[in-house]
N, C-alpha and C positions, 0 to 999 in steps of 0.2 A: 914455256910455263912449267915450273914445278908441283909436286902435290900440292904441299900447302899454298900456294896462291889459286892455283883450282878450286881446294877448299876453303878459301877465303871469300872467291866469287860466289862461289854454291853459297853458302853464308848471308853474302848481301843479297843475293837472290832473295832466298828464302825472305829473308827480312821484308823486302820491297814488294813480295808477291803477300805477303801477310798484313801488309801496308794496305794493299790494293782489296785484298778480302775483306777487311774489316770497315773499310768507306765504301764496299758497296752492299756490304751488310747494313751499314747506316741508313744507305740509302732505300736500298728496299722495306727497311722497316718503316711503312706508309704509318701508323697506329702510333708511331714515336712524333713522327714529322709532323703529324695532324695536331697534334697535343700542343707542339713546340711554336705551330701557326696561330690556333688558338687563343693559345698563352699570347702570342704579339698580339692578335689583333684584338682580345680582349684588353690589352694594356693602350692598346693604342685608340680604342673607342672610350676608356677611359678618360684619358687625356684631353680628347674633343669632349665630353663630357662638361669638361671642367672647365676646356675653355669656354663653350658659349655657355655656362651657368652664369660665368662672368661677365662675359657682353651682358648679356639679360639684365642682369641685377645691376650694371651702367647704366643701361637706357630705361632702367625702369626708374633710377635716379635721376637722370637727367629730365626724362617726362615730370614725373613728379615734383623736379624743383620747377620745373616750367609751370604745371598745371599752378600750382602754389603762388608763384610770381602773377599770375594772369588772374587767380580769385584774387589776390591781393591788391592786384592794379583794378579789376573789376568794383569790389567792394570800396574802394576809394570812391571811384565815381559814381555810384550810387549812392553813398553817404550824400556825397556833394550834389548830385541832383534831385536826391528824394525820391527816386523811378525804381524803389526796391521790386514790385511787381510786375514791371516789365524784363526786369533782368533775371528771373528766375529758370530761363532757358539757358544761359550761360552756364550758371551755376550747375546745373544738371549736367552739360554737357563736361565740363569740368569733372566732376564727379563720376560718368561715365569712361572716362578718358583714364580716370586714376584704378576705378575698378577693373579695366581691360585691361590696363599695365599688370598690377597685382596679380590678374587670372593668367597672364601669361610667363609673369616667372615663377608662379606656382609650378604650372606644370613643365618649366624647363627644368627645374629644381628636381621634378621627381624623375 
């Protein structure tokens, strides 16, 4: 080997050893890494966030067209039998059913 290819290797040494210093500088800086987890997993509880706001706000739709179809199939056959006073447990129940969906994508929402 000659000088200059000696100093060539010293060179890429240097290089590769300054490579090696600076990724475990990376690494030990815990206060960098913690920030950079964080940041994920605040993006990533977001995301879930977002998806079950969406389930929620489905099923409180599909409830609700339901409860709707069933006062409406309900209030048919009351007209037709005249038994408005005995049906007034349904209605309630219906009603309950729609206020529980509400209260619960309320508080998915927030």
């Amino acid at each position: 080997m000659t000088a200059s290819e000696i100093q060539q290797e010293i060179d890429r040494t240097r290089e590769r050893l300054g490579e090696t210093v600076e990724e475990l500088a990376a690494k030990a800086d815990v206060k960098a890494r913690a920030k950079e987890k964080a940041v994920e997993m605040k993006a990533k509880a977001q995301g879930k966030a977002t998806e079950v706001s969406g389930l929620v706000k489905d099923k409180a739709t599909d409830v609700s067209g339901l409860v709707k179809g069933k006062a409406t199939d309900v209030s048919g056959r009351v007209r037709q039998s005249g038994a408005l006073q005995r049906r007034w447990p349904v209605a309630a129940a219906a009603g309950a059913v729609i206020v529980g969906a509400l209260v619960v994508w309320r508080r998915r929402r927030t």
